[in-house]
PDB file of N, CA, C and O in Angstrom:
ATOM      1  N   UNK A   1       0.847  -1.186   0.000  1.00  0.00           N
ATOM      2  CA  UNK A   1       0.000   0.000   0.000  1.00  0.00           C
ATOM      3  C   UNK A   1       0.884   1.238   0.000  1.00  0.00           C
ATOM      4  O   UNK A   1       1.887   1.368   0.702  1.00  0.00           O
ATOM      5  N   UNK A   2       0.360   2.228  -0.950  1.00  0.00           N
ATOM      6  CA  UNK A   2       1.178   3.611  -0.979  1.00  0.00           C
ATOM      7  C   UNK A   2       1.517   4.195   0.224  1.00  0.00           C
ATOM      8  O   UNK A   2       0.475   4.457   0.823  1.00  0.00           O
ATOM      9  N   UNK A   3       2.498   4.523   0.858  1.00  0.00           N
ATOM     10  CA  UNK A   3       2.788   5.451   2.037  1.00  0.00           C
ATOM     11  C   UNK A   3       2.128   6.108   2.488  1.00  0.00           C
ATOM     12  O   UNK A   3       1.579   5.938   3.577  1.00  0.00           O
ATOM     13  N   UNK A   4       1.988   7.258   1.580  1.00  0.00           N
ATOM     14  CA  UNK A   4       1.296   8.384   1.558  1.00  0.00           C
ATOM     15  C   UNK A   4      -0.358   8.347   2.047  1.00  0.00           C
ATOM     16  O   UNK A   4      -0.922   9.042   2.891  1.00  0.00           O
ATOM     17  N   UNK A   5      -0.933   7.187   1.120  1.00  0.00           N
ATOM     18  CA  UNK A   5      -1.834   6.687   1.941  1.00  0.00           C
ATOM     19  C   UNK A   5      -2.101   6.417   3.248  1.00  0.00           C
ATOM     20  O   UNK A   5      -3.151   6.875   3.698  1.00  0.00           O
ATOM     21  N   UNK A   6      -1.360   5.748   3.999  1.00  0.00           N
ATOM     22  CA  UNK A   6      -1.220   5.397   5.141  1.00  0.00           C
ATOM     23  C   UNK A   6      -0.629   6.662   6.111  1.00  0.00           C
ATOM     24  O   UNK A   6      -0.568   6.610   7.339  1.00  0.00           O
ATOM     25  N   UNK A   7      -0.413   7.255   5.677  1.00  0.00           N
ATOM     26  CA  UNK A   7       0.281   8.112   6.718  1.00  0.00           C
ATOM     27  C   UNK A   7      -0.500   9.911   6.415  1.00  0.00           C
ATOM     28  O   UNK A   7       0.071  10.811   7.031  1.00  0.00           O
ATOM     29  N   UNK A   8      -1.101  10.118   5.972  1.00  0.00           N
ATOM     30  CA  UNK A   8      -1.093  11.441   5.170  1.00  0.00           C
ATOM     31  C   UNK A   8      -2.740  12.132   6.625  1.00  0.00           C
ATOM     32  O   UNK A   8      -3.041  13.076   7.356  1.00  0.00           O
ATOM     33  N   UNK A   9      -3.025  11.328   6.352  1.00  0.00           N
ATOM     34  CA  UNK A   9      -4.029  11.538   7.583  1.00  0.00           C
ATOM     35  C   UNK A   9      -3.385  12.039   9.579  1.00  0.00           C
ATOM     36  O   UNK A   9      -4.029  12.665  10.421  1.00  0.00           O
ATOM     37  N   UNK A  10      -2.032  11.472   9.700  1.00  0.00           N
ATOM     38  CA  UNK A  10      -1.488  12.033  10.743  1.00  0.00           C
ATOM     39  C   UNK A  10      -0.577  13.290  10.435  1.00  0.00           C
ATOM     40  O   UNK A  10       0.498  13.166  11.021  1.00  0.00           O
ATOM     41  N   UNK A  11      -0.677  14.670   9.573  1.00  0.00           N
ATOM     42  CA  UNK A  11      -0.504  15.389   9.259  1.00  0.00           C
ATOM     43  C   UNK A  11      -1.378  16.421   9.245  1.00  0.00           C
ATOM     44  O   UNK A  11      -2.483  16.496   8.707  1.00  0.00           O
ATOM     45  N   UNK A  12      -0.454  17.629  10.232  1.00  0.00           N
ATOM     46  CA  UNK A  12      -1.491  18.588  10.333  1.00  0.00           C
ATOM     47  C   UNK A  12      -0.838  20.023   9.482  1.00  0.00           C
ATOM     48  O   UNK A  12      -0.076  19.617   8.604  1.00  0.00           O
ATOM     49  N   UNK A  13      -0.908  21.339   9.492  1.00  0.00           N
ATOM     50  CA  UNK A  13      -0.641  22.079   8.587  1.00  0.00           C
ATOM     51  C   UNK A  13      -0.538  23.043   9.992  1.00  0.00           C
ATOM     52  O   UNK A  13      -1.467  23.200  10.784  1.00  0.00           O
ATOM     53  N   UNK A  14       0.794  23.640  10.102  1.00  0.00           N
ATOM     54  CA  UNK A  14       0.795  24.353  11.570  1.00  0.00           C
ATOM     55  C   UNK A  14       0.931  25.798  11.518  1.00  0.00           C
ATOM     56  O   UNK A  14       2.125  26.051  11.357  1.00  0.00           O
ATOM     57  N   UNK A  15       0.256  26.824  11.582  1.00  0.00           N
ATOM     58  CA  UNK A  15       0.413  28.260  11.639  1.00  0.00           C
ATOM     59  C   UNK A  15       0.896  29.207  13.076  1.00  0.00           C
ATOM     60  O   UNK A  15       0.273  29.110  14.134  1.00  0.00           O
ATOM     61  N   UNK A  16       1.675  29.795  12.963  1.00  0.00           N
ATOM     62  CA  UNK A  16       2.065  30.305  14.359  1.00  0.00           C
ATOM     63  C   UNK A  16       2.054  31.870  14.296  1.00  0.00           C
ATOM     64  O   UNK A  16       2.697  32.429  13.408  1.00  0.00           O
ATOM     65  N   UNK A  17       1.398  32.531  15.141  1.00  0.00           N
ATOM     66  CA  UNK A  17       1.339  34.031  14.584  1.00  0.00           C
ATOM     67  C   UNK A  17       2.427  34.623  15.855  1.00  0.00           C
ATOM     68  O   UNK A  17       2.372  34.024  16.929  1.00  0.00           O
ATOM     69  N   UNK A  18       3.183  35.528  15.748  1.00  0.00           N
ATOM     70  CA  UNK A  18       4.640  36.007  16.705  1.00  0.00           C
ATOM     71  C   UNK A  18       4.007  37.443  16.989  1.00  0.00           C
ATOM     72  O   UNK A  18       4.334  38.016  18.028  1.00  0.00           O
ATOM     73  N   UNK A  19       2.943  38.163  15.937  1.00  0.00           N
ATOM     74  CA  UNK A  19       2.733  39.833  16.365  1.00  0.00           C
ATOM     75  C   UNK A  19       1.402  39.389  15.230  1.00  0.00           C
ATOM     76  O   UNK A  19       1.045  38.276  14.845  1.00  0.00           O
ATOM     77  N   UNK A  20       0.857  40.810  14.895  1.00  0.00           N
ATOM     78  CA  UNK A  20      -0.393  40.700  14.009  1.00  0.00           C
ATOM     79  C   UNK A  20       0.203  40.477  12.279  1.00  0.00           C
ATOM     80  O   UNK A  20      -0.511  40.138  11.335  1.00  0.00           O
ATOM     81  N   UNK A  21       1.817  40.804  12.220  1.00  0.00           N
ATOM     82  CA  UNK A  21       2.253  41.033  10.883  1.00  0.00           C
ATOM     83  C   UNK A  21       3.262  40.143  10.701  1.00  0.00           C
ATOM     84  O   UNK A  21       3.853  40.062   9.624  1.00  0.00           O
ATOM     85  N   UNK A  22       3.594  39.280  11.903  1.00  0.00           N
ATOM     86  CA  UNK A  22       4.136  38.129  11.874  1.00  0.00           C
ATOM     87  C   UNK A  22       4.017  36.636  11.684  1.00  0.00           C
ATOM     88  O   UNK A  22       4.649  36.403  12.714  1.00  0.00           O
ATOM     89  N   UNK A  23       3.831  35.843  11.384  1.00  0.00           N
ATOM     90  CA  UNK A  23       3.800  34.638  11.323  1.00  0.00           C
ATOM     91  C   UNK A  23       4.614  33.457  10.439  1.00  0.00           C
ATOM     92  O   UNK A  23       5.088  33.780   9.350  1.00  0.00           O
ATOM     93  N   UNK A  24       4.744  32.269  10.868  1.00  0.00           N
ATOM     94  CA  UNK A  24       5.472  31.390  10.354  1.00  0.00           C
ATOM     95  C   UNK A  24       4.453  30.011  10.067  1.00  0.00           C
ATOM     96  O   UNK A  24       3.502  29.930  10.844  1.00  0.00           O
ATOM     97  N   UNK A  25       4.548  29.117   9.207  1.00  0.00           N
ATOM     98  CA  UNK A  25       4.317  27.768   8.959  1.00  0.00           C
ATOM     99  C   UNK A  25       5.295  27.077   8.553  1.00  0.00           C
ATOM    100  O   UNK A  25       6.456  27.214   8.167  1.00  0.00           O
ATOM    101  N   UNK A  26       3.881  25.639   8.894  1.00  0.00           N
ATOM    102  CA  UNK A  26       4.821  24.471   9.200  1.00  0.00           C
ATOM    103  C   UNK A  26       4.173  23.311   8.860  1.00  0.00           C
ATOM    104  O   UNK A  26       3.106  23.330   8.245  1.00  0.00           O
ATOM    105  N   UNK A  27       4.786  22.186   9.244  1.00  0.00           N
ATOM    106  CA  UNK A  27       4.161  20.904   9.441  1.00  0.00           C
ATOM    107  C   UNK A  27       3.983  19.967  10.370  1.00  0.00           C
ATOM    108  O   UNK A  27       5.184  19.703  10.434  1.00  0.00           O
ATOM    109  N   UNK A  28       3.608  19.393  10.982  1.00  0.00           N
ATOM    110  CA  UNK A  28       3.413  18.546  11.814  1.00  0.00           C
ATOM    111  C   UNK A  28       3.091  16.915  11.923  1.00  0.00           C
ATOM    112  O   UNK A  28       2.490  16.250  11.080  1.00  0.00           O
ATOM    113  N   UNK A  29       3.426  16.633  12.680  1.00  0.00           N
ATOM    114  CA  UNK A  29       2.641  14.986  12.648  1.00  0.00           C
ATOM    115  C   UNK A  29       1.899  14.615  13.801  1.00  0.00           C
ATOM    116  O   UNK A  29       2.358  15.095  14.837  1.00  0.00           O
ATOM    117  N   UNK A  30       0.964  13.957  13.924  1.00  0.00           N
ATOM    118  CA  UNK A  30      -0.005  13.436  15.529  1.00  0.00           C
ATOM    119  C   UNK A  30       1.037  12.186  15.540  1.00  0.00           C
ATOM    120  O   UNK A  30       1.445  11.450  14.642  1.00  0.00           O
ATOM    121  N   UNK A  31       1.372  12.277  17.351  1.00  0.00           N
ATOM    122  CA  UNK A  31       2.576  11.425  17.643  1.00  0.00           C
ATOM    123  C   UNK A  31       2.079  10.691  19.035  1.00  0.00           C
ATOM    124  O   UNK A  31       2.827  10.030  19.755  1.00  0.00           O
ATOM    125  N   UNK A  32       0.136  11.022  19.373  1.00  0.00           N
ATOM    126  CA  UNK A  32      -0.233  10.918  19.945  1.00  0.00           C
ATOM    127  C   UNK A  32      -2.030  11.185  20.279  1.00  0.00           C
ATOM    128  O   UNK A  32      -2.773  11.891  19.597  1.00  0.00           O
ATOM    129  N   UNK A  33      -2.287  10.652  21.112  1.00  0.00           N
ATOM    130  CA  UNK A  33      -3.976  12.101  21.382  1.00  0.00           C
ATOM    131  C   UNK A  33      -3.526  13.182  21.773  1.00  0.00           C
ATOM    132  O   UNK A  33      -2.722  13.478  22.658  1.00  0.00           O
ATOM    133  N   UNK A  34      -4.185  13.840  20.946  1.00  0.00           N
ATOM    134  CA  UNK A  34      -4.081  15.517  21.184  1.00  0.00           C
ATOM    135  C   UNK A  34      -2.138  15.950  21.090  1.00  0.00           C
ATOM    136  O   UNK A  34      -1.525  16.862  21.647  1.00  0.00           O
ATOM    137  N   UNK A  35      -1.691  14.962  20.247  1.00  0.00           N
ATOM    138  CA  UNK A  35       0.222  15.759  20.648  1.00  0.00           C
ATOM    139  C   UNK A  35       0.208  15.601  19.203  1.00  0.00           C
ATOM    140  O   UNK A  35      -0.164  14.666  18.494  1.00  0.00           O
ATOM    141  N   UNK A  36       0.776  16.912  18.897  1.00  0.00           N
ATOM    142  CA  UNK A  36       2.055  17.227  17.421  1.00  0.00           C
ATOM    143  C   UNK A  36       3.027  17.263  17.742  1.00  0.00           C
ATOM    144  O   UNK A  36       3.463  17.718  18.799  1.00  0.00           O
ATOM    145  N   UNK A  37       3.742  16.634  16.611  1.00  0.00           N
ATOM    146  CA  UNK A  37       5.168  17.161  16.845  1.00  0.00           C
ATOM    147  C   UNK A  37       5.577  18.032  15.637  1.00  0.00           C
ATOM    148  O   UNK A  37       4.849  17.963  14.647  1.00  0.00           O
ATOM    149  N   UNK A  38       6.500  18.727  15.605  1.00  0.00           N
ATOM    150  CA  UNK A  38       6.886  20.077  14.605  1.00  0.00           C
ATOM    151  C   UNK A  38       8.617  20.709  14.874  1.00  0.00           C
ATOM    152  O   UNK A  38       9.493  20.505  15.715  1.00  0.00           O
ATOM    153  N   UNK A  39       8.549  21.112  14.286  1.00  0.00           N
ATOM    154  CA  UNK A  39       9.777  21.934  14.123  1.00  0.00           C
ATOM    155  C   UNK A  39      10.347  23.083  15.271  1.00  0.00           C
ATOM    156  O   UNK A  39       9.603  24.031  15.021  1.00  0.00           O
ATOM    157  N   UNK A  40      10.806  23.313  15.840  1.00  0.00           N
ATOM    158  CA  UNK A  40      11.083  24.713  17.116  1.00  0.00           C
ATOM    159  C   UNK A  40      11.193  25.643  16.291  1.00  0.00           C
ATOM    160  O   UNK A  40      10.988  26.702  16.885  1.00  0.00           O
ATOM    161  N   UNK A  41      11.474  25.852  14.920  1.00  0.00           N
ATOM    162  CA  UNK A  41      11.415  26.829  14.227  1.00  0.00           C
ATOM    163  C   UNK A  41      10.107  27.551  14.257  1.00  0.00           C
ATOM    164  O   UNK A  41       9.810  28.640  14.748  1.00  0.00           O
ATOM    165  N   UNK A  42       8.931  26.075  13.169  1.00  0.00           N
ATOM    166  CA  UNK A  42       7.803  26.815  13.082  1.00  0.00           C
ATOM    167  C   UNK A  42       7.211  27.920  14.211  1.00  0.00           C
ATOM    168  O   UNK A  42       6.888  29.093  14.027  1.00  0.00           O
ATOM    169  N   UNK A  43       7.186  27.083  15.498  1.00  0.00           N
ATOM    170  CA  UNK A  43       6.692  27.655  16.634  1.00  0.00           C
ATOM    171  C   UNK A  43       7.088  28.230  17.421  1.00  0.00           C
ATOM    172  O   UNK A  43       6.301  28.337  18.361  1.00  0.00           O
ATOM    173  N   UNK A  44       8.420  28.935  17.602  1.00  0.00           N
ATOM    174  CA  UNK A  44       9.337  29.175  18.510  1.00  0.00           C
ATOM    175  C   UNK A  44       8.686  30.789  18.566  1.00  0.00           C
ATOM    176  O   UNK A  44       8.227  31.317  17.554  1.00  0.00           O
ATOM    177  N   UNK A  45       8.719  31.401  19.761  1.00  0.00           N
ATOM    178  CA  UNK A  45       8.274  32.745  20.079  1.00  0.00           C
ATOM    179  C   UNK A  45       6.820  33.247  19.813  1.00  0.00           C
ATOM    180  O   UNK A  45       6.374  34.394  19.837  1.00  0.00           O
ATOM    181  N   UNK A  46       6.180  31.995  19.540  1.00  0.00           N
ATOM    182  CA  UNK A  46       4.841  32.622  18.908  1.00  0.00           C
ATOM    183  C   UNK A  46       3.619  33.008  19.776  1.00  0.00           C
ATOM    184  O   UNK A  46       3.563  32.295  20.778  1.00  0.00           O
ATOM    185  N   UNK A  47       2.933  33.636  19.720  1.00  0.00           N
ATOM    186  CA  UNK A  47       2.232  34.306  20.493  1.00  0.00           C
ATOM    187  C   UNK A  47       0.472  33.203  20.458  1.00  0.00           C
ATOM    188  O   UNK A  47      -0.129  33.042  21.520  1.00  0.00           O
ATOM    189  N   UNK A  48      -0.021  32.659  19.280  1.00  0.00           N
ATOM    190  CA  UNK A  48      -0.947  31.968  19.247  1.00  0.00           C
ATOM    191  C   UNK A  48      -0.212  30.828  17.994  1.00  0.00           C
ATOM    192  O   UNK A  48       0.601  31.003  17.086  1.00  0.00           O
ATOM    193  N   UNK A  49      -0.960  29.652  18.495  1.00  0.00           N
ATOM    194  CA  UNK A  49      -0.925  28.149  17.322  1.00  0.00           C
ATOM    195  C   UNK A  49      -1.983  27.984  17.256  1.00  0.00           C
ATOM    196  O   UNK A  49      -2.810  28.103  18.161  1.00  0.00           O
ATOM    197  N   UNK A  50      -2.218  27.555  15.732  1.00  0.00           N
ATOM    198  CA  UNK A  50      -3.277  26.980  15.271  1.00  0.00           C
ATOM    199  C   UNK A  50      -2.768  25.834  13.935  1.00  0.00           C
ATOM    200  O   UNK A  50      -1.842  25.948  13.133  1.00  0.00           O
ATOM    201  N   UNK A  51      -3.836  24.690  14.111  1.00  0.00           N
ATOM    202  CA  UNK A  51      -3.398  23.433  13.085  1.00  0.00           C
ATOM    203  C   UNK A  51      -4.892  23.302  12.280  1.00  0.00           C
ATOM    204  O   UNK A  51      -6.100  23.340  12.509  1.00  0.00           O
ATOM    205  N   UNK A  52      -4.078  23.148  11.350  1.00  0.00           N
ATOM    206  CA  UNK A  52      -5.743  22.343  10.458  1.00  0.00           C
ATOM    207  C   UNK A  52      -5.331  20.748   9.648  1.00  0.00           C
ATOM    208  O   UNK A  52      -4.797  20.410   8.591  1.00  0.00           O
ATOM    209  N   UNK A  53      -5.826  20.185  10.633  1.00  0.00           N
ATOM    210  CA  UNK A  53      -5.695  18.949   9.987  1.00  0.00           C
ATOM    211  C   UNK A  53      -5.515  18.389   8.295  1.00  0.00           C
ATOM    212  O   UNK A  53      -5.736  19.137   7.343  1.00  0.00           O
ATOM    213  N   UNK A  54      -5.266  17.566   8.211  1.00  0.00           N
ATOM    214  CA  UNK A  54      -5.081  16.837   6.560  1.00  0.00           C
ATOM    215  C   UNK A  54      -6.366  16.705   6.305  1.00  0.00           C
ATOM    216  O   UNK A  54      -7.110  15.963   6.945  1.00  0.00           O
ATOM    217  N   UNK A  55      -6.722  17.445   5.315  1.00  0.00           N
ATOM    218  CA  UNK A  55      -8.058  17.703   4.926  1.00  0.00           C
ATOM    219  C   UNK A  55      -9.093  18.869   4.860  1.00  0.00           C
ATOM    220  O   UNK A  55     -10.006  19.202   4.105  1.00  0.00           O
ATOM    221  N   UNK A  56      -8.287  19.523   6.473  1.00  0.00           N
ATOM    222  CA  UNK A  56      -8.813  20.609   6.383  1.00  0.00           C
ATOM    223  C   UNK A  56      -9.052  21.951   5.770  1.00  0.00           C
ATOM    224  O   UNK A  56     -10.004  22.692   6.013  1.00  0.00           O
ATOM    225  N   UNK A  57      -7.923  22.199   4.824  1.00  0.00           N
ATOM    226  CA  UNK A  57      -8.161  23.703   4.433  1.00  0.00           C
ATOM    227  C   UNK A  57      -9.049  23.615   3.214  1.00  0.00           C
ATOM    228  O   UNK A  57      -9.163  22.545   2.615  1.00  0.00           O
ATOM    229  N   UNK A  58      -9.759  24.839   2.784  1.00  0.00           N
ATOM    230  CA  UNK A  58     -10.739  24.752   1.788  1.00  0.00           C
ATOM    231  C   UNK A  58     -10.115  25.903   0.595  1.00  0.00           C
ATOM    232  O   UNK A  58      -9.002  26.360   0.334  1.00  0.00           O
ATOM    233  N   UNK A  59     -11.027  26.015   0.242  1.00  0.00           N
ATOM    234  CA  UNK A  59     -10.175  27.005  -1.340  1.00  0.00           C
ATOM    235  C   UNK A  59     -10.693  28.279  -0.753  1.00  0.00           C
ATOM    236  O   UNK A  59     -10.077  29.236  -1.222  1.00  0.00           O
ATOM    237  N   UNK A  60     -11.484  28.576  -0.009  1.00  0.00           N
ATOM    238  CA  UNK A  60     -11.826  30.132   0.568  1.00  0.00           C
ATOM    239  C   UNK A  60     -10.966  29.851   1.925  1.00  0.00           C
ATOM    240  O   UNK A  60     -11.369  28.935   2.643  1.00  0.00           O
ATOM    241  N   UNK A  61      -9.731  30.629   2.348  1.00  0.00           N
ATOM    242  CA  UNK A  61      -9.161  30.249   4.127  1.00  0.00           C
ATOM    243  C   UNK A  61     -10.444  30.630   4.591  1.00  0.00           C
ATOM    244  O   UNK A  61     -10.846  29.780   5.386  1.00  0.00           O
ATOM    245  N   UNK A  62     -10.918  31.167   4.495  1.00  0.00           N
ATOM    246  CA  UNK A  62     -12.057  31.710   5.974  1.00  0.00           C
ATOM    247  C   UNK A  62     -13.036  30.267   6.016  1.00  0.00           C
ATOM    248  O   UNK A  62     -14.056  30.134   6.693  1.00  0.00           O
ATOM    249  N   UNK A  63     -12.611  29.553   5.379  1.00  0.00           N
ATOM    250  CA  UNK A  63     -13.933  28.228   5.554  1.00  0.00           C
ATOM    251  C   UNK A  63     -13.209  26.315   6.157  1.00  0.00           C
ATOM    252  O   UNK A  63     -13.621  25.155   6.181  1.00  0.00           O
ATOM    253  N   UNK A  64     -11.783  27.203   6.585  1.00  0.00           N
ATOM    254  CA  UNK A  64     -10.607  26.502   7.235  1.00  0.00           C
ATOM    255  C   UNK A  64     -10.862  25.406   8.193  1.00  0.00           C
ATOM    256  O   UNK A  64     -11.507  25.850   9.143  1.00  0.00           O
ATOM    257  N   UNK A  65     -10.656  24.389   8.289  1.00  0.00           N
ATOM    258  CA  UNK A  65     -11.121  23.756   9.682  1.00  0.00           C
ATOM    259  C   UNK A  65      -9.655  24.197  10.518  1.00  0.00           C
ATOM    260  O   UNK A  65      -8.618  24.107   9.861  1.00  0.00           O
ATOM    261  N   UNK A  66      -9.559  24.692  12.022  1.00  0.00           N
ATOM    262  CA  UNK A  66      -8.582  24.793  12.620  1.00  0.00           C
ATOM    263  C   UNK A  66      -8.745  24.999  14.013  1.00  0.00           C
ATOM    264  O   UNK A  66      -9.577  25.633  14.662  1.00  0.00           O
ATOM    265  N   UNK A  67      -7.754  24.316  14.324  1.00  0.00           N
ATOM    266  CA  UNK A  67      -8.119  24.243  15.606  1.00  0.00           C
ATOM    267  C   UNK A  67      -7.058  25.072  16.706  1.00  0.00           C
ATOM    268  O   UNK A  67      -6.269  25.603  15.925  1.00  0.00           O
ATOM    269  N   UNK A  68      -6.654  25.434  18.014  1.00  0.00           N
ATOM    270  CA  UNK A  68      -5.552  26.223  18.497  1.00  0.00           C
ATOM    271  C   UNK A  68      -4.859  25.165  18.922  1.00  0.00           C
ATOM    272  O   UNK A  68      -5.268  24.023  19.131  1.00  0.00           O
ATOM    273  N   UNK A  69      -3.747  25.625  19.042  1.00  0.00           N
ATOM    274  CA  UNK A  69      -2.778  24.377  20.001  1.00  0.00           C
ATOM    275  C   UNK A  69      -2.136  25.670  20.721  1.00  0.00           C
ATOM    276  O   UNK A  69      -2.190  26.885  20.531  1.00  0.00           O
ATOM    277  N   UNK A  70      -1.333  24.577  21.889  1.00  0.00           N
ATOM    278  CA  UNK A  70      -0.362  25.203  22.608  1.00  0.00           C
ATOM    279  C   UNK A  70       1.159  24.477  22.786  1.00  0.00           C
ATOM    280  O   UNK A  70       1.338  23.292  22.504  1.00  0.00           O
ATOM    281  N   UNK A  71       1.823  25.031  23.103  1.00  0.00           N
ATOM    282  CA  UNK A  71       3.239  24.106  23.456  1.00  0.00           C
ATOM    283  C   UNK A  71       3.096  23.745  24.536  1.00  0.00           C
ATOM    284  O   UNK A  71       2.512  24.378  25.416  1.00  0.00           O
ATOM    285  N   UNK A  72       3.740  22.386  24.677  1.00  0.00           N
ATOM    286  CA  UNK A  72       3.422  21.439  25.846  1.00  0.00           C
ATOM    287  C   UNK A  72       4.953  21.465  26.622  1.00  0.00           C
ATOM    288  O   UNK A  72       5.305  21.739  27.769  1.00  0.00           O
ATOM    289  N   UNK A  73       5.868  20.914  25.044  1.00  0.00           N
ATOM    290  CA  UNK A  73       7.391  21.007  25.732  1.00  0.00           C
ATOM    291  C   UNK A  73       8.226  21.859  24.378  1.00  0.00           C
ATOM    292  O   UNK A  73       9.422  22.139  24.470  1.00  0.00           O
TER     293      UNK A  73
END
C-alpha cells in the first residue's frame, strides 16, 4: 500500500502568529492524542498556534477547519 496513503491523515498544517504582521508555517505529525510534533522553528516565540488537519483547508481560508494548540514542551 502507498505510504502516503497510510500516513497522510497524521498530518497537520501548523500556523504560528509572533505579532499581528508576523507569522510562520509548518508541518506537523499526531505522535499521539491531542500531541504534534513540529519543528522549534515553526513555533518558537509565537504568540498563538493553530493546526488544520489533513483535509482541512478549503479554497476560501475563511472556511478553514482549525483548531488552536499550545506548546506542551
Amino acid at each position: 500500500e502507498d505510504l502516503y496513503t497510510k500516513t497522510a491523515n497524521a498530518t497537520v498544517f501548523v500556523v504560528s502568529w509572533i505579532n499581528e504582521d508576523e507569522y510562520y508555517e509548518g508541518s506537523g505529525a499526531l505522535v499521539g492524542p491531542n500531541k504534534i510534533l513540529t519543528n522549534l522553528h515553526v513555533i518558537e516565540n509565537s504568540n498563538e498556534i493553530y493546526v488544520i488537519p489533513f483535509g482541512g483547508m478549503a479554497e476560501d481560508p475563511s472556511n478553514d477547519k482549525y483548531f488552536p494548540a499550545k506548546i506542551l514542551k
